[in-house]
N, C-alpha and C positions, 0 to 999 in steps of 0.2 A: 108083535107081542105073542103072536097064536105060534110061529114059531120056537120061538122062549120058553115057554110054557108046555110046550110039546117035547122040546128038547132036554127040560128038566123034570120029566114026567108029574108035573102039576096041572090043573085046570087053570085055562085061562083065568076062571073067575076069579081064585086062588090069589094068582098073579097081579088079575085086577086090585085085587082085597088089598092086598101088601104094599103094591104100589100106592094106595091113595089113603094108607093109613088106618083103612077100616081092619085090618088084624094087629093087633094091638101088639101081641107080641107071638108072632109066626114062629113053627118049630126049626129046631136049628139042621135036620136033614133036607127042610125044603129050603131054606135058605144056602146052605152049603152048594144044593143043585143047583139053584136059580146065578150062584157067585160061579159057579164051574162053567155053565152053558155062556156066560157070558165072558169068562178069559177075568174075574177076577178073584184074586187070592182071600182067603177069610180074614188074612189080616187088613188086607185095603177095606174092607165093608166094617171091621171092627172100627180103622182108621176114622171112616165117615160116619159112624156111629158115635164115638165118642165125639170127636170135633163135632157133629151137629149138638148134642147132650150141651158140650161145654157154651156155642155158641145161642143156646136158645134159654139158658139159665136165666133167670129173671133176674134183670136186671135192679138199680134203685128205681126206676121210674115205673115197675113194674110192664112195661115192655118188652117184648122179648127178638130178638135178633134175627133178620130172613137168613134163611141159607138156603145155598142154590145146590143140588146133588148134579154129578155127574149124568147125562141121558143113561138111562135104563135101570140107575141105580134109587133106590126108594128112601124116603124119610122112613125112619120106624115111630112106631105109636100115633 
């Protein structure tokens, strides 16, 4: 991750934050880096963005749906 994070001129912590959902909604130049350093496109991350949104929408039961992200890639919010 200290790699990562170096290589997309963020702090780790940064990285840490995004990763585990404590940045609610990160700026979209560190997010662009964090997608470049890692080989993926803004639309794959948009991709997993919305498929996660659609898949964790409250359901009837008011339960909400796991989803698994790709290694390296984060939930947002």
């Amino acid at each position: 991750m200290l790699d990562i994070a170096l290589a997309a001129r963020v702090s780790p912590e940064t990285l840490r934050k995004i990763e585990t959902g404590r940045v609610a909604t990160p700026a979209f130049p560190t997010i662009a880096a964090i997608a470049d350093v890692l080989g993926l496109s803004l639309d794959a991350v948009w991709a997993e963005i919305s498929q996660s949104e659609r898949a964790t929408a409250p359901t009837g039961s008011g339960h909400r749906a796991d989803v698994s992200f790709p290694r390296g890639v984060a939930a947002a919010g």
